[in-house]
N, C-alpha and C positions, 0 to 999 in steps of 0.2 A: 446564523447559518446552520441548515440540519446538514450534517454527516451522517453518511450510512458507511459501513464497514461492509467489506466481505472478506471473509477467512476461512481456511479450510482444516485450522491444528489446532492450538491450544489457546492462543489468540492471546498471546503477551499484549504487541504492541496494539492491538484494540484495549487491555485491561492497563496499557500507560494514557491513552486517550482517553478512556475513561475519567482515572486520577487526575490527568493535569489537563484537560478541556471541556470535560463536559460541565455545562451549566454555568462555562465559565463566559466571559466576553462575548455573549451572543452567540456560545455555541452550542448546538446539541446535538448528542449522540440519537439518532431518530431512530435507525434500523440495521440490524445486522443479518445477513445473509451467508448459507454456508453451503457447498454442496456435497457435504458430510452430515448425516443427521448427529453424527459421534464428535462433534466436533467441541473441543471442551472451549473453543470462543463464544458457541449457541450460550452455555450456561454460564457465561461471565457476562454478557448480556444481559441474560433471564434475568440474574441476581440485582441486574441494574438498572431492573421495569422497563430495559430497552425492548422495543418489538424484534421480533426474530422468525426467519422462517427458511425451512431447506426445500433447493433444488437441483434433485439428483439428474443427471443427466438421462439415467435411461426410463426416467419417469417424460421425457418429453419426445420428441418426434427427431432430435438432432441437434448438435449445438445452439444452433442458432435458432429455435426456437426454447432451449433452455434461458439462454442471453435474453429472449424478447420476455418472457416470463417473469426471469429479474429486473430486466430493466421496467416494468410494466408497474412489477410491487415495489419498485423505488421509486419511482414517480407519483405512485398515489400515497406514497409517505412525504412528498415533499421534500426528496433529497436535492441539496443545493452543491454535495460535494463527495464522489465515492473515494471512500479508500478503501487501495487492497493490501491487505495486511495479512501476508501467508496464504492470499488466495490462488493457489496451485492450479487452474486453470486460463487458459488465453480467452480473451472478450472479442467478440466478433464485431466486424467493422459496422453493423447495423447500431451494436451497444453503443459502443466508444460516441457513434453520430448521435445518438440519444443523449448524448453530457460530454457536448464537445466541450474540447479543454476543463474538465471538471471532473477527469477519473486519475487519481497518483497513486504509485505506488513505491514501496520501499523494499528498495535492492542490497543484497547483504557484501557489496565488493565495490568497487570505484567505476563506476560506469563512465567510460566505454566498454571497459575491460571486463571479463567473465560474465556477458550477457546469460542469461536461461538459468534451467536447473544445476543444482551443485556446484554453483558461485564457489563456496567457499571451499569445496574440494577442488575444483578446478586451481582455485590461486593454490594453494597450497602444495597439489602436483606439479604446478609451474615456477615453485621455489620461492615467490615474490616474499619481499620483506615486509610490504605496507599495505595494510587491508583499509578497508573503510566500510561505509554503509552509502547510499543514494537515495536521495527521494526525487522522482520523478514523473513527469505527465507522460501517461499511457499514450500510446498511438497504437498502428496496426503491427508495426515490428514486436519483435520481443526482446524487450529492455531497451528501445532504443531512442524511445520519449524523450524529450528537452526536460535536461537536468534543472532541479533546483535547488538543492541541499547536497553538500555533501560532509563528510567527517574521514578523516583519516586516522590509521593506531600505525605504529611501530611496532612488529612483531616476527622483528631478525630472525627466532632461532624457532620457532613452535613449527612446529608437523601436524598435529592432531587439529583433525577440520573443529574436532568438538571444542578442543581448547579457544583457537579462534571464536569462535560462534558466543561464547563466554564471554568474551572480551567486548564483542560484537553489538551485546543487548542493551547495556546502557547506554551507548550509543542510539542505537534502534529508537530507546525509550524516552530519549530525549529527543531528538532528529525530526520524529514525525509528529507530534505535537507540537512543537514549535512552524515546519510548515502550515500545520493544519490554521495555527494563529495569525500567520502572516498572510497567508489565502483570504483567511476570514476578515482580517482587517485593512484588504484590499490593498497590497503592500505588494503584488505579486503582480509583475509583467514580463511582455516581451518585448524585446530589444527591435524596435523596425532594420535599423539596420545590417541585424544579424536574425533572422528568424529561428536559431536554432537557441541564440541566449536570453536564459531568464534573467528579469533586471527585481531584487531583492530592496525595498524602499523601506529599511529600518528607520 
């Protein structure tokens, strides 16, 4: 299975998929995408003979010909599975139908709950004790894809979003490689009788 990546910051959980999938069980990291040319995922990539290339938004006519642009250079790499991994932009409903059911991405809170930006400030100004991380399939909402991973922490008494976020990454960096594994060893469906639930075939 090639996986392509898009991220837009330092691109940990690309540099955990790296570690614990690439080259492994039939998988490969094929392409990463960013549309940050600064983005320190590009050179963790680089360093990883992975292909890589940025699409700045106002280099194109509009989002949605940014989106056809990437989805365009993912497709001629052979991507069979996108992940977004810190990719800070919404994918237009033209992408998503370019790799239906085959765009996930990882959410830093327990979805449903603190969909969009600032997840984790969000919980945190709303007092909650138990964070978690999500991996989910993309649709046209945001954050509102059928769940398929998720991990929960206990953290009664923390205030600081950063302290969270800490806590947060191992989780992260285990969570999304193991999806990535069970996608790829076709272990991953939908429930007919419930279309909103993923059925997990360990």
């Amino acid at each position: 299975m090639r996986v392509a990546v898009l991220a837009s910051g330092t691109g940990t959980n690309l540099q955990a998929l790296l570690d614990e999938v690439h080259g492994r069980e039939g998988i490969v990291i094929a392409a990463v995408a960013s549309n940050r040319p600064d983005a320190i995922a590009l050179q963790r990539a680089a360093d990883a003979g992975v292909a890589t290339a940025v699409f700045r938004l106002e280099e194109h006519s509009d989002r949605d010909g940014r989106d056809r642009a990437i989805a365009d250079w993912l497709a001629e790499r052979g991507a069979d599975l996108i992940v977004l991994a810190g990719y800070m932009q919404l994918l237009s409903p033209e992408f998503l139908g370019r790799f239906p059911n085959r765009v996930i991405n990882i959410h830093p809170a327990l979805l449903p709950a603190f969909p969009g930006i600032r997840a984790v400030e969000q919980a945190v100004e709303y007092g909650v004790k138990v964070f978690g991380v999500t991996i989910h399939f993309v649709d046209a909402g945001v954050d509102t894809g059928r769940v398929i991973l998720q991990q929960a922490i206990e953290l009664p008494d923390v205030r600081d979003p950063e302290q969270v976020l800490e806590q947060l990454r191992p989780i992260e960096h285990a969570l999304l490689p193991e999806a990535v594994r069970l996608i790829a060893r076709g272990a991953v469906s939908f429930d007919p009788a419930n279309p909103r639930r993923v059925i997990i075939d360990r």
